[in-house]
C-alpha positions as CSV (number, residue, x, y, z in Angstrom):
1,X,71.6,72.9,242.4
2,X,68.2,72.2,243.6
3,X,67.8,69.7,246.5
4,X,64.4,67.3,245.7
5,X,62.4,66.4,248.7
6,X,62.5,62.7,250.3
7,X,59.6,60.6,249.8
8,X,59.3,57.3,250.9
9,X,58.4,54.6,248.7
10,X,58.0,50.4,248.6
11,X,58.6,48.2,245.9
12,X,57.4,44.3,246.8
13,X,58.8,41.5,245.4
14,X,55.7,41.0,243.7
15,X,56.2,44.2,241.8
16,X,59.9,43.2,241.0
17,X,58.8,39.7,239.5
18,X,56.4,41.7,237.3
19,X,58.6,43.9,236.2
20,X,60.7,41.3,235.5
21,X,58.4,39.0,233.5
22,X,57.2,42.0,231.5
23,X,61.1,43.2,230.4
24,X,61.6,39.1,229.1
25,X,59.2,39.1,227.9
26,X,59.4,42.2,225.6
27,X,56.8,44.2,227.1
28,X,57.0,47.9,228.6
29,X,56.8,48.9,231.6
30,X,54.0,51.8,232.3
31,X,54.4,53.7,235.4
32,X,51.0,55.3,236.6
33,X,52.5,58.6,238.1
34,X,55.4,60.2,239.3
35,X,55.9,58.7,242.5
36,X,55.7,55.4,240.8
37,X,58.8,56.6,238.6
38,X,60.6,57.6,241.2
39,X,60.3,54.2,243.6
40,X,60.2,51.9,240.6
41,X,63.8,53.8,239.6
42,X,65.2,54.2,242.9
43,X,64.5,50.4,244.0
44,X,67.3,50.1,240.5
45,X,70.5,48.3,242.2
46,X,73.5,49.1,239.4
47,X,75.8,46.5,241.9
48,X,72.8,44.0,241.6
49,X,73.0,40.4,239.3
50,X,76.6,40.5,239.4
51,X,77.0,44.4,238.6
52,X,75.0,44.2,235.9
53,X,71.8,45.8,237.5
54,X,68.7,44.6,239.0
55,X,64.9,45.9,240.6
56,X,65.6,44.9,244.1
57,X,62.2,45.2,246.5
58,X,62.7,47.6,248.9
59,X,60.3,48.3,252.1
60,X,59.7,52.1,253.1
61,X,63.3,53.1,251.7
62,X,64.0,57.2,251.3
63,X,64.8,58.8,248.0
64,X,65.5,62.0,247.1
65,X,65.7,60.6,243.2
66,X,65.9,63.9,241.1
67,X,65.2,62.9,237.5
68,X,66.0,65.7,234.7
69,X,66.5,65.4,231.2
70,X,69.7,63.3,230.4
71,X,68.3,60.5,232.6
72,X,68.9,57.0,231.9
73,X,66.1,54.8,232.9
74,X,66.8,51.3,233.8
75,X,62.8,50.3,235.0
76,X,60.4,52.2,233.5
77,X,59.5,52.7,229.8
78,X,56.7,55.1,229.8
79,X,54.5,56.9,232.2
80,X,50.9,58.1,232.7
81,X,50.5,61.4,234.8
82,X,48.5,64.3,234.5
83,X,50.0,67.9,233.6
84,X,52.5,69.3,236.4
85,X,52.9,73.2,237.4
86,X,55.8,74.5,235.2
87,X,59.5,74.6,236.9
88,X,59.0,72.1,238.6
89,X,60.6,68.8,239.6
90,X,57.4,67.2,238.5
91,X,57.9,68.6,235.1
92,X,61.6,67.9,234.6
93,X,60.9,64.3,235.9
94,X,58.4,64.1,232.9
95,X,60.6,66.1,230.7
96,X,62.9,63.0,230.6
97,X,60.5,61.1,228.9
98,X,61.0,63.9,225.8
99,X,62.3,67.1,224.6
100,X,61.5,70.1,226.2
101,X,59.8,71.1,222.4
102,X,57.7,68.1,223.0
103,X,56.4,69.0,226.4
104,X,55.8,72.1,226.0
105,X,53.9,71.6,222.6
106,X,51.8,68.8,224.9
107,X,51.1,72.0,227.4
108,X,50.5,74.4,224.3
109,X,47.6,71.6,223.2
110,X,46.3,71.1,227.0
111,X,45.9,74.4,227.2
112,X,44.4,75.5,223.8
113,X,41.7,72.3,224.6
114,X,41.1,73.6,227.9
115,X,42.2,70.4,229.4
116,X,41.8,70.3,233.3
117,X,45.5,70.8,234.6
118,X,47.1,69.6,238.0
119,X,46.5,67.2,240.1
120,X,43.3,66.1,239.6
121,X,42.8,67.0,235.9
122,X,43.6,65.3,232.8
123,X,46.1,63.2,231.8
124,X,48.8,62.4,229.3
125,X,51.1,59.5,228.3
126,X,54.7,59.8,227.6
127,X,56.6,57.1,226.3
């Protein structure tokens, strides 16, 4: 029931051709944070290419893009981000990289190494 805040994002058509080349190629796309998630998913067209879906650029477009577990991503294959506060949207976004038994064993770890937490600690890489 919870309600995301609106962020604003861009995607350039530079960014889309990248994406693009790295997917036919056979690569992965890595998202460096969560903000990138969200844009590089909400700039996903389902109506694009003839229905079948497409990264379409997008300039200074709002999203409220609430990612949870269950998520189907159609951009991004893996992301780098440091380690969110717990209930929050930052953490379910990055919960739908894994199971909740994953994260949480990745917190347990941070936190019995003493890792720096939050926004300008350490950080980990789900995939």
């Amino acid at each position: 029931k919870h309600v995301i805040h609106t962020e604003f994002y861009t995607v350039p058509q530079a960014t889309v051709d990248a994406v693009n080349a790295t997917h036919a190629a056979g690569g992965r796309v890595i998202a460096v944070g969560t903000t990138s998630v969200r844009s590089l998913e909400s700039a996903w067209d389902p109506e694009a290419d003839d229905g079948r879906g497409a990264l379409v650029a997008r300039d200074r477009e709002a999203t409220s893009l609430y990612i949870l577990p269950g998520y189907e991503f159609h951009v991004v294959d893996a992301l780098i981000t440091n380690f969110h506060v717990p209930r929050s949207t930052l953490m379910m976004l990055v919960s739908a990289f894994s199971t909740r038994e994953n994260i949480l064993a990745a917190y347990q770890h941070a936190i019995d190494e003493r890792y720096r937490l939050l926004s300008f600690g350490d950080a980990m890489f789900l995939h």
